[in-house]
C-alpha positions in Angstrom: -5.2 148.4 127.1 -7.5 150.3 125.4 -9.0 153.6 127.3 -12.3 153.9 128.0 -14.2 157.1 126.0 -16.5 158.2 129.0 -19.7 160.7 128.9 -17.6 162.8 130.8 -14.0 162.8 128.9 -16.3 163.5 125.6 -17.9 166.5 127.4 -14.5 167.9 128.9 -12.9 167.7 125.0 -16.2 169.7 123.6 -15.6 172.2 126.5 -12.0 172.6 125.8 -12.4 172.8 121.9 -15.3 175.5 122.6 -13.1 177.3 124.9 -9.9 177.5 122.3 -12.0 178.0 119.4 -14.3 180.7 121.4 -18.3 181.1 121.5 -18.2 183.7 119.0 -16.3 182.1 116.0 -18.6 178.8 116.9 -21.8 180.9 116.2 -20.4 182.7 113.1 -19.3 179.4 111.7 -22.5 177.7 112.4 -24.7 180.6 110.8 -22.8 180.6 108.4 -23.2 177.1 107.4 -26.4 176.5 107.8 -26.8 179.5 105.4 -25.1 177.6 102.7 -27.5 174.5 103.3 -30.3 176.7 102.9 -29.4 178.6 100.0 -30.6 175.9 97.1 -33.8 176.6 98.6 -33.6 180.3 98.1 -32.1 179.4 94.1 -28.7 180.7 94.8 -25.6 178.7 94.2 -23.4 177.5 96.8 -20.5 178.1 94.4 -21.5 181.8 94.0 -21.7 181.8 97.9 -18.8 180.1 98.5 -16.5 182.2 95.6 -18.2 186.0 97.2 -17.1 184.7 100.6 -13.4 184.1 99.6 -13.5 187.2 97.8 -15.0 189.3 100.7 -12.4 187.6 102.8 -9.5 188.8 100.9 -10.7 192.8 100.3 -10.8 192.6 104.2 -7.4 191.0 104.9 -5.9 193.9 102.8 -8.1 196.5 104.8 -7.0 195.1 107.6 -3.2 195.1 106.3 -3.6 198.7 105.6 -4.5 199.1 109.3 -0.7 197.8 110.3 0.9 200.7 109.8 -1.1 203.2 111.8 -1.1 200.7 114.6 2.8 201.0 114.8 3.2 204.7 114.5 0.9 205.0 117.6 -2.1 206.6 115.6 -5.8 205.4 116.0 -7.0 202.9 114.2 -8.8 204.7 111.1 -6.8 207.9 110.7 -4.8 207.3 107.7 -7.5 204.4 106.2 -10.1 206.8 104.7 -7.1 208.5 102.6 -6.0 205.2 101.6 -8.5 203.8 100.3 -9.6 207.1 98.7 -6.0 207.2 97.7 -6.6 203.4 95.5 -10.0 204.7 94.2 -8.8 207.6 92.6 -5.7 205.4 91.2 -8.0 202.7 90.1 -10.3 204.8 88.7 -8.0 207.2 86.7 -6.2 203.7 85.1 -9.5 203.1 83.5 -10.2 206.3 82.7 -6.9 206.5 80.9 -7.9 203.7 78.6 -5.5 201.1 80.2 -6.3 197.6 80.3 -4.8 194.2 82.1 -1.7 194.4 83.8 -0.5 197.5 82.5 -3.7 199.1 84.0 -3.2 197.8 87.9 0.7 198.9 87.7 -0.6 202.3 86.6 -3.1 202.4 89.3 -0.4 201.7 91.9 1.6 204.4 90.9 -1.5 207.2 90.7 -2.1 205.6 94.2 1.2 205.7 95.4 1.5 209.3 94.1 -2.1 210.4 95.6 -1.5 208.4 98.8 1.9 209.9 99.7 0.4 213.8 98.8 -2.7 213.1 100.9 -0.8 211.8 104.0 1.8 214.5 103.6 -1.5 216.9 104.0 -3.1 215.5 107.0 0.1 214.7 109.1 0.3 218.4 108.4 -3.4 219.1 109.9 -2.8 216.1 112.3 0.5 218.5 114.2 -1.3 221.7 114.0 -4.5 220.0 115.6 -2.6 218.6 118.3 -5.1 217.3 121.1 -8.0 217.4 118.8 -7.0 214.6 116.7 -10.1 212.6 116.8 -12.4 215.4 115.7 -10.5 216.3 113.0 -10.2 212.2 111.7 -14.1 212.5 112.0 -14.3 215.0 109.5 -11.6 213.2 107.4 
């Protein structure tokens, strides 16, 4: 026997998928696609588009990683990110500025950012403890 698809059963399996998948997500997904049908009209390419998205995607999957850690020592969400990502700037940029290149160049960074990152958290876990209670001003000014 073969079941019936019904009005209703189709509208029930919409609901559900719109209620696992959320409203939000829906609307982000759908703006996002219809952007990408409009822009050949525009003259930009949907490769382009599609490569910056990826790209964008992945710096904010490591931002987010770098948020992990704060989460489990019980801090606020931003405290230690600012330093971080100073922390890989400075490392990043003094690779370059020491004339390495490829490989050899993002190992270096990592270490200038390891170094950096380690002395700047050191510092402001010091402020942090003599602040105590005024935390969130001083990660303001951070």
């Amino acid at each position: 026997m073969k079941k019936e698809i019904t009005q209703s059963s189709v509208k029930e399996k919409i609901k559900g998928f719109i209620d696992s998948f959320g409203w939000p997500r829906l609307i982000i997904a759908g703006f996002l696609l219809l952007l990408f049908l409009v822009a050949p009209l525009g003259g930009i390419s949907i490769l382009t588009s599609i490569s910056d998205v990826l790209m964008r995607f992945g710096m904010n999957s490591i931002m987010v990683l770098a948020m992990v850690p704060m989460i489990h020592s019980g801090c606020g969400l931003n405290f230690g990110l600012p330093l971080g990502i100073i922390s890989g700037l400075l490392g990043g940029t003094l690779s370059m500025q020491f004339g390495f290149t490829g490989g050899v160049s993002f190992l270096v960074a990592i270490l200038i950012t390891v170094f950096f990152g380690t002395l700047f958290g050191w510092a402001y876990g010091v402020l942090l403890n003599k602040v105590k209670g005024g935390e969130m001003m001083i990660a303001t000014y951070v």
